[in-house]
C-alpha positions as CSV (number, residue, x, y, z in Angstrom):
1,X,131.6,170.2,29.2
2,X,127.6,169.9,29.2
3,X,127.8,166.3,29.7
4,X,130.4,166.4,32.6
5,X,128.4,169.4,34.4
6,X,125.4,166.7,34.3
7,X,127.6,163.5,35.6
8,X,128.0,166.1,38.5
9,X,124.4,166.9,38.8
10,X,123.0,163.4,38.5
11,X,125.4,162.2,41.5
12,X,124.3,165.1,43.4
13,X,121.4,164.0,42.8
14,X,121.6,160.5,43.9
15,X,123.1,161.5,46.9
16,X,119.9,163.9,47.4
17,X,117.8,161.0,46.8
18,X,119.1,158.0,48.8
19,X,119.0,161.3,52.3
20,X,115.6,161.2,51.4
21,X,114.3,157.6,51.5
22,X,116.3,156.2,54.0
23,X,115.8,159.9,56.1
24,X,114.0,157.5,58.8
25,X,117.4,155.9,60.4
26,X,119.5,157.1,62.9
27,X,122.2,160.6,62.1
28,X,125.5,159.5,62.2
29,X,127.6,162.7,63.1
30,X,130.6,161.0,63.9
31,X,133.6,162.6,62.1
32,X,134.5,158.6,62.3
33,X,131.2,156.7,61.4
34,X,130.4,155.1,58.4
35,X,129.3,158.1,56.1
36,X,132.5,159.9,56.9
37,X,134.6,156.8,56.6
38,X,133.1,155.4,53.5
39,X,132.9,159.0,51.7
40,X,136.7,159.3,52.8
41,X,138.1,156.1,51.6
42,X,136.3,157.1,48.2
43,X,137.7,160.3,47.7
44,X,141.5,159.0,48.4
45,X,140.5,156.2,46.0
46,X,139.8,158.7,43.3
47,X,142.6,161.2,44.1
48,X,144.7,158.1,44.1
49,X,143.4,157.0,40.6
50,X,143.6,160.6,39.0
51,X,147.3,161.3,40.4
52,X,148.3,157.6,39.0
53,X,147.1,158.4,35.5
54,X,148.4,162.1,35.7
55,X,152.0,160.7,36.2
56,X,152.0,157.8,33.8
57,X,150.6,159.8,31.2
58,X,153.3,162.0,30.8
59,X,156.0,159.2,31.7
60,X,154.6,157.6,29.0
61,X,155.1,160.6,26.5
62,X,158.6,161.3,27.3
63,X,159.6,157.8,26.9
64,X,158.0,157.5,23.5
65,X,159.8,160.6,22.9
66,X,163.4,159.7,23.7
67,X,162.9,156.3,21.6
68,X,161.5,158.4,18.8
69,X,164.7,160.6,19.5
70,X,166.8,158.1,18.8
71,X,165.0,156.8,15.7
72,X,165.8,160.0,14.0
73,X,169.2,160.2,15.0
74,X,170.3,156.9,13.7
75,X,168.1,157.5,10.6
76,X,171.1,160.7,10.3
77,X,173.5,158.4,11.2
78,X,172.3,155.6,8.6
79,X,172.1,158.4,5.7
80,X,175.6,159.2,7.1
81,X,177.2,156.4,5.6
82,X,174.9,155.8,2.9
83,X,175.9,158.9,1.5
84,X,179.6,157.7,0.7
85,X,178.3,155.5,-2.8
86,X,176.8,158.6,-3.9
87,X,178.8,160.0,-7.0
88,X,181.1,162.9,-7.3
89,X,181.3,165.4,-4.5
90,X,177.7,164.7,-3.7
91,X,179.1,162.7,-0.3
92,X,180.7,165.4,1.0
93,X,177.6,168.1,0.4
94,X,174.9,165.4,1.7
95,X,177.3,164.9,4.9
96,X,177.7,168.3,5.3
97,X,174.0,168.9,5.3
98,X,173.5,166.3,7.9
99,X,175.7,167.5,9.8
100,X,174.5,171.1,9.8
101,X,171.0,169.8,10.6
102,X,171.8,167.6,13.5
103,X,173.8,170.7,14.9
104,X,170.6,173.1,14.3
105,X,168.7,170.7,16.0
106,X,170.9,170.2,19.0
107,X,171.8,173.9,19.8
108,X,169.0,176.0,18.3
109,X,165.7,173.8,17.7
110,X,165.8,171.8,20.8
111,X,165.7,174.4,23.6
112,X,162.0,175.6,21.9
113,X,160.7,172.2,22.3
114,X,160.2,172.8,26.0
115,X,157.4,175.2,25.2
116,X,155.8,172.6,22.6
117,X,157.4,174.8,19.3
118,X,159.5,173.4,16.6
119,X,161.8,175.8,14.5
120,X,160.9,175.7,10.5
121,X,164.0,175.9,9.6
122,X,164.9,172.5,10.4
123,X,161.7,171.3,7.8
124,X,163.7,173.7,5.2
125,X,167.0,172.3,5.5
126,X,165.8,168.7,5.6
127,X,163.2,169.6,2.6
128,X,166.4,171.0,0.9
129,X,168.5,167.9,1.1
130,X,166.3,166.2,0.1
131,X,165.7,167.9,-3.1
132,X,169.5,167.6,-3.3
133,X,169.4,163.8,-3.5
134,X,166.8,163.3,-5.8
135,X,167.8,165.6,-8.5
136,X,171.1,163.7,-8.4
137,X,173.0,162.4,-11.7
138,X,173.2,158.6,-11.2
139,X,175.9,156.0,-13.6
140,X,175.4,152.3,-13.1
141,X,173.3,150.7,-10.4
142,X,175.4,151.0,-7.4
143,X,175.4,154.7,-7.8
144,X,171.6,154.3,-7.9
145,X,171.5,151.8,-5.3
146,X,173.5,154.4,-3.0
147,X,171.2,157.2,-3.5
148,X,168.1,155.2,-2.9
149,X,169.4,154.3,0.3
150,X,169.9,157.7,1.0
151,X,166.2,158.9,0.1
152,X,165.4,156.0,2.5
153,X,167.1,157.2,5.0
154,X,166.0,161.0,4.7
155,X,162.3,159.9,4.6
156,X,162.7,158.1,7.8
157,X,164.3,160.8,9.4
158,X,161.6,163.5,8.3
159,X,159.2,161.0,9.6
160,X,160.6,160.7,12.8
161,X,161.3,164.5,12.7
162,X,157.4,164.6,12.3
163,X,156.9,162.2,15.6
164,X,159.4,164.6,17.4
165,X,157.0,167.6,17.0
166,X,154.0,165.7,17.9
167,X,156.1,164.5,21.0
168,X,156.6,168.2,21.7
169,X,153.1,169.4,21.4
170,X,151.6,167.0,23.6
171,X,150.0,167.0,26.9
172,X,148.1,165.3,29.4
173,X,144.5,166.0,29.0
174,X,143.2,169.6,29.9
175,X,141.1,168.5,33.0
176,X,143.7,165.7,34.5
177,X,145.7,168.4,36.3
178,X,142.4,170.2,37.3
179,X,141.1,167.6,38.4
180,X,144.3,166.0,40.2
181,X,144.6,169.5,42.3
182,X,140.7,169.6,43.2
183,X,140.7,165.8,44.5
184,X,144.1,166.7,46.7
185,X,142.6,169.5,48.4
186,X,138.9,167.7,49.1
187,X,140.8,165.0,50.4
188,X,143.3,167.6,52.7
189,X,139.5,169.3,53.9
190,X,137.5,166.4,54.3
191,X,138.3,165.7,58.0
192,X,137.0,169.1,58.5
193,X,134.5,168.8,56.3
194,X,133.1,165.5,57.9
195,X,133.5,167.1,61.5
196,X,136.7,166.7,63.0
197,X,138.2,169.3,65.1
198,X,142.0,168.6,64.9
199,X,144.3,170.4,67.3
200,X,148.3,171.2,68.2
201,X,150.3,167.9,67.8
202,X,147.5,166.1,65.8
203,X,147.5,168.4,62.8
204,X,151.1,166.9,62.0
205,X,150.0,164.2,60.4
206,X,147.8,166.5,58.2
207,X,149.9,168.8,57.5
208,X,152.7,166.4,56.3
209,X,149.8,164.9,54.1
210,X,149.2,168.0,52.6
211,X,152.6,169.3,52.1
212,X,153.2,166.0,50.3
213,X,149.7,166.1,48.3
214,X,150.8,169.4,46.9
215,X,154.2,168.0,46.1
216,X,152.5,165.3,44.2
217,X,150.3,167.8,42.5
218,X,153.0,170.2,41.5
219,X,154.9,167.2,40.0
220,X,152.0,166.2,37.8
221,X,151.9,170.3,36.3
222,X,155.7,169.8,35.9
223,X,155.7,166.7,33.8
224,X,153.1,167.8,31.4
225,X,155.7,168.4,28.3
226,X,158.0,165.7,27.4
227,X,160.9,168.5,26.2
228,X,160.9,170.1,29.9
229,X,160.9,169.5,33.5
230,X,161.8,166.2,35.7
231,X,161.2,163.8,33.0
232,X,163.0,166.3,30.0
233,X,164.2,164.1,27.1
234,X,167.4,165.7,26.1
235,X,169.5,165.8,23.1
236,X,172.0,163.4,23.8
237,X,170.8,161.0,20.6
238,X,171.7,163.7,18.5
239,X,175.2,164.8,20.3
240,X,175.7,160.8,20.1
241,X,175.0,161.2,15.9
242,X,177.2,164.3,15.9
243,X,180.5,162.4,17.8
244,X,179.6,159.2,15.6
245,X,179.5,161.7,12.2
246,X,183.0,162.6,13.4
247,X,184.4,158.7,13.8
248,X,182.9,157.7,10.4
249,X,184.5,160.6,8.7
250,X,187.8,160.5,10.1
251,X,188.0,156.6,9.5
252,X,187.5,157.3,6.2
């Protein structure tokens, strides 16, 4: 924060400086002269800048989030039918436990991930089947073969469960909004700032700009968590897993 607070100061400063030596010229008042116009063009430049990374950032995020989505749901799927070389009745427990955590996930873990939370339970259940797996009585190598694919398969999906809560936790940077919302409104007060007087018909054009700034900054508040808001990845991957759980099973 030190550093920023000195950026601040040292252009201030600059600005300060260069009035100073070159204080022997003509003043140029004009709302439309050269200081206003250059110090204008800069400041939609920069609001322009911020407001670009503030929406890709997130876009960004909630893409990498629905692929990551989908990575753990065909990992389930992938253990799915793995599970069917396994011996004994162990098939129709490690189904049943995929099944019951792809559920959890869809109805009670996912609406939490709007506010950047993950329920432990999932972990647990995962964690437990898991376990279940590897303590496992294998005969013959096909046996063995079938619950190391299995394994596989639950690793990549705790992995990708992992990458699902980072999704969820994170956000733009802490100033990007800040700063979006204080570059929107110095560019909506500039003109008075710099002079102008604007009056009946001519403040359309300024308010529409406004009302359309704070639109744009709004938006960029909006889409800070991947789990919630305009951009929300949903759960479909997982409803997809749960209809293709029900086609493998009844086909067998």
């Amino acid at each position: 924060m030190l550093a920023y607070t000195l950026s601040v100061v040292a252009a201030v400063g600059v600005v300060a400086l260069a009035a100073l030596l070159f204080r022997s010229g003509g003043e140029d008042r004009d709302p439309g002269g050269p200081s206003a116009g250059h110090a204008g063009a800069m400041l939609s430049a920069l609001f322009l800048l911020v407001f670009a990374i503030a929406i890709i950032v997130p876009w960004t995020t909630a893409d990498a989030a629905r692929q990551n989505a989908r990575a753990e749901s065909q990992s389930a799927v992938n253990a799915y039918w793995a599970a069917d070389g396994l011996p004994g009745t162990a098939p129709e427990a490690v189904r049943a436990g995929l099944r019951d955590y792809v559920t959890f996930v869809v109805k009670d873990e996912w609406p939490l991930m709007g506010d950047g939370k993950m329920d432990p339970v999932g972990a647990a259940r995962l964690d437990a089947l898991r376990s279940r797996v590897m303590d496992l009585k294998t005969e013959g190598d096909a046996e063995q073969d079938a619950r190391n694919s299995v394994l596989d398969h639950l690793t990549a999906l705790a992995d990708a469960r992992s990458q699902r809560a980072a999704d969820a936790a994170a956000t733009p940077p802490g100033g990007l909004i800040v700063l979006t919302a204080l570059t929107g409104v110095a560019v909506i007060v500039f003109p008075f700032l710099a002079g102008a007087r604007p009056r009946g018909i001519t403040l359309a054009p300024l308010v529409a700009m406004a009302a359309m700034l704070g639109f744009g900054v709004y938006l960029t508040w909006d889409m800070t968590h991947a789990f919630a808001g305009p951009l929300a990845v949903g759960p479909e991957a997982f409803e997809g897993a749960l209809r293709e759980f029900s086609r493998i099973a009844g086909g067998m």
